[in-house]
N, C-alpha and C positions, 0 to 999 in steps of 0.2 A: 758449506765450508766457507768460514768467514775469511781465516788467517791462513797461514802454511802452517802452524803449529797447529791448528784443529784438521788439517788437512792429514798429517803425516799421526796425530793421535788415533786420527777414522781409518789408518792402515796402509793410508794411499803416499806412497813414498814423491810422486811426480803428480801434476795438476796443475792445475788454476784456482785458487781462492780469489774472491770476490776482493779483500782488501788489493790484490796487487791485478787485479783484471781492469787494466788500465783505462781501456776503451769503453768496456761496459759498467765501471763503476767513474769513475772516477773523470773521465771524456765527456762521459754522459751529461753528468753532473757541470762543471767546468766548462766544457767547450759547446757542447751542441745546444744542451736547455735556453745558456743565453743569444745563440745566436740566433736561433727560432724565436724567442721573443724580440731580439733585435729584428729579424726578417716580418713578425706577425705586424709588429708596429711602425716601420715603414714603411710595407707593404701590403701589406694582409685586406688591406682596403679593396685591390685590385682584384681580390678574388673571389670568385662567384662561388655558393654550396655546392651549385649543379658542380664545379670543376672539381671542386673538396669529395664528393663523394663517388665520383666516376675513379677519382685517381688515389684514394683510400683504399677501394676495393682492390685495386690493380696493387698495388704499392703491398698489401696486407699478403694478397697469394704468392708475390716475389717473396716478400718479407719471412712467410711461415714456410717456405720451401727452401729458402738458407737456415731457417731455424733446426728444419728435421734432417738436411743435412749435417750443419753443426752436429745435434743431439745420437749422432751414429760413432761421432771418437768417443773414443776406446783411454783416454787419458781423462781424469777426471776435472771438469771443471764446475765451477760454482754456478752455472746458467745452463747448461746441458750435457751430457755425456750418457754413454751407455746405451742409447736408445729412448731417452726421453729428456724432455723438458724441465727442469725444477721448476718451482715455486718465482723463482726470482729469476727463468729464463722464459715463461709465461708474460712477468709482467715486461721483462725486456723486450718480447715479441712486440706488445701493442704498442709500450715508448718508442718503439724502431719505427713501425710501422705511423703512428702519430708526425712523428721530427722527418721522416721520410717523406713523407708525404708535401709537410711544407717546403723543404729543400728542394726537392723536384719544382712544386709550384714559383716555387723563387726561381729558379735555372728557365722555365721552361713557360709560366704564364703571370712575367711580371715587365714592363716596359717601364724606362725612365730608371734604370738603376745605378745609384751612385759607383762611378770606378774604382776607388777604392774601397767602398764596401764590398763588393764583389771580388777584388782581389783576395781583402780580407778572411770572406767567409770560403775562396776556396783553399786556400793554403791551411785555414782550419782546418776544415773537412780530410783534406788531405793529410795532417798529422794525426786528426782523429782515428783516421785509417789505418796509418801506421800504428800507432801505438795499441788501437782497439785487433789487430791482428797480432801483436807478441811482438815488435820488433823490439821497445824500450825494455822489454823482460829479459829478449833474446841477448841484448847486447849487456845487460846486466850481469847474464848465467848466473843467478842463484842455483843452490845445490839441487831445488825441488824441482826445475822449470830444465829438462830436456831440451834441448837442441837437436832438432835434425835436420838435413838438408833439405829434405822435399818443403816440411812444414817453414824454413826460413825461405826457399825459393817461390813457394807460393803466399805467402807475405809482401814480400818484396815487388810478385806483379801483379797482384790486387793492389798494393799500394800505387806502384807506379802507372798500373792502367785507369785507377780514377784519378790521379795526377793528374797525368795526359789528360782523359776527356774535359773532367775539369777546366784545362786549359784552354783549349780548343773550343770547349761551348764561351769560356770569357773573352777569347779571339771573336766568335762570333757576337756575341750580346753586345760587347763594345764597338765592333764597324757598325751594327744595323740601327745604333740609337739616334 
């Protein structure tokens, strides 16, 4: 399901098509891609394979246990629903799990990092979050895109809980430099 029109022609009156799946098209693309090669090229020097693949592995088993999550709603979306994966929530797995991976290694096995870079990439991350959870959809309400309480209140604290940490790890990174 590319659009909402291919969506609601396939039968499915509610969903997520890919063109307005914020996070996972469009975030992805825009916000995360460059700040991963902005973080690989400042940094990336700092980090050893032994850390890249100790924390791949780890990063990949979080990353495909939110996936099969995900892939259990019951509304249709263009990267998973109904009890599996698509095609284009496969290769979402591994981009998550890739960009994760650096993001982690930035937060957590990088010294000397510039303060406003670090402001920067968390306030990203952090609208990334929002938007890649439905909030810029929800506050839209197109006809196709549901609103319900549970799914905006657990938006709103996934959002606001990698805020917080977010924040809290840049309170720390900035005293101990």
């Amino acid at each position: 399901m590319f659009s909402p029109k291919q969506m609601i022609l396939k039968g499915h009156q509610n969903g997520m098509p890919w063109i307005t799946h914020f996070g996972a098209s469009w975030g992805d693309f825009f916000i995360i891609t460059p700040l991963v090669v902005a973080m690989l090229s400042l940094y990336g020097q700092q980090w050893s394979y032994k850390e890249h693949w100790k924390l791949i592995v780890l990063v990949f088993v979080i990353t495909a246990a939110f996936h099969f999550l995900w892939s259990k709603n019951k509304m249709p979306d263009c990267l998973a629903w109904n009890g599996y994966l698509t095609s284009a929530g496969w290769v979402h797995l591994v981009y998550m799990s890739c960009v994760l991976t650096f993001i982690v290694l930035f937060y957590f096995c990088t010294s000397h990092i510039d303060p406003t870079f670090l402001v920067v990439v968390s306030i990203l991350v952090t609208f990334h979050i929002a938007i890649g959870n439905h909030l810029l959809i929800t506050i839209l309400r197109p006809s196709w895109w549901p609103v319900t309480i549970p799914g905006l209140l657990n938006a709103l604290a996934v959002t606001f809980g990698v805020g917080v940490a977010l924040f809290i790890r840049c309170r720390y990174i900035l005293a101990h430099q």
